[in-house]
N, C-alpha and C positions, 0 to 999 in steps of 0.2 A: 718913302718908306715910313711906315708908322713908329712911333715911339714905341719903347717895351711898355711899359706905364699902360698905355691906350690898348695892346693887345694883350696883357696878363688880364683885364680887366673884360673883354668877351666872353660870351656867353659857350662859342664853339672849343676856346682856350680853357674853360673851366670844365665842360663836359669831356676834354680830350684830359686834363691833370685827372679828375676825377677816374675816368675807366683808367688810368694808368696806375693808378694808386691801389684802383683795384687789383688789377692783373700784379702790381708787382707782390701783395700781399698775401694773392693765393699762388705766385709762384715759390713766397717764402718759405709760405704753408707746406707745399710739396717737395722742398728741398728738406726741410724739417721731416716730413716722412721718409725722403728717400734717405735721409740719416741713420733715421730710428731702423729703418728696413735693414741695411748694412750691417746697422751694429748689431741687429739682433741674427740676421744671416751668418757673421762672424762667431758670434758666441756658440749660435746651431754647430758651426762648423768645426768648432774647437770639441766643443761638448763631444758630437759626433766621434773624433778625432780619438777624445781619450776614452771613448767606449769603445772603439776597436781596437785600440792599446791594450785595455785593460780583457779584451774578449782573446787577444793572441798571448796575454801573459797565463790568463786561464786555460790556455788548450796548450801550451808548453809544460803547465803543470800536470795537466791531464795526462798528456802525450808520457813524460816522466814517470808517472807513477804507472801509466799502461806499460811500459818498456821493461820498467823495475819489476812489477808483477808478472809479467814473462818469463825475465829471468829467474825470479823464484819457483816459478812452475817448471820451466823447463831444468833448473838445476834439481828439484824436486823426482820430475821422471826419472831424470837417468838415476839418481839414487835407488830409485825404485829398480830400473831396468838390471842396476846391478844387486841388488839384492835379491832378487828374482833369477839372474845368473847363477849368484851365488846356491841359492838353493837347487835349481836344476841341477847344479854339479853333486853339491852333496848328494841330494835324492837320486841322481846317476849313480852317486859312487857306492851308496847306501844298495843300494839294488845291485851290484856288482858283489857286493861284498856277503849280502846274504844266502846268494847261489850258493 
């Protein structure tokens, strides 16, 4: 067997260190991207997150104020309904009374 010394010092031992140093450099390179990728998919995802938070806080206020405006119309009608009552009776009674 040969000494380390004798085989660090080959031609096929320096071309194999060299493409190793490449490959390990662009595998750096892509774990670095597949970092930046994450983080940035993570923040998408949060972002995302409080925009549909904030999209269900606005349609509960909507929802609220459509519910509330209902109610004031529909307490409004019958107000009407009975004031419109009330007159039918008078103007019955008014008609009864001028025979």
């Amino acid at each position: 067997m040969l000494p380390e010394s004798v085989i660090v010092e080959t031609t096929e031992y320096k071309c194999l260190q060299s493409q190793f140093s490449v490959l390990y450099n662009e595998s750096m390179q892509i774990k670095t991207q597949l970092d930046e990728t994450r983080t940035m998919l993570t923040n998408s995802k949060n972002t995302h997150l409080r925009q549909i938070e904030q999209m269900e806080v606005s349609f509960c206020v909507l929802l609220y104020s459509a519910v509330a405006e209902c109610e004031f119309l529909l307490l409004n009608l019958d107000m009407g309904r009975h004031k419109l009552t009330i007159l039918v009776v008078v103007n019955h009674s008014d008609c009864y009374n001028w025979e």
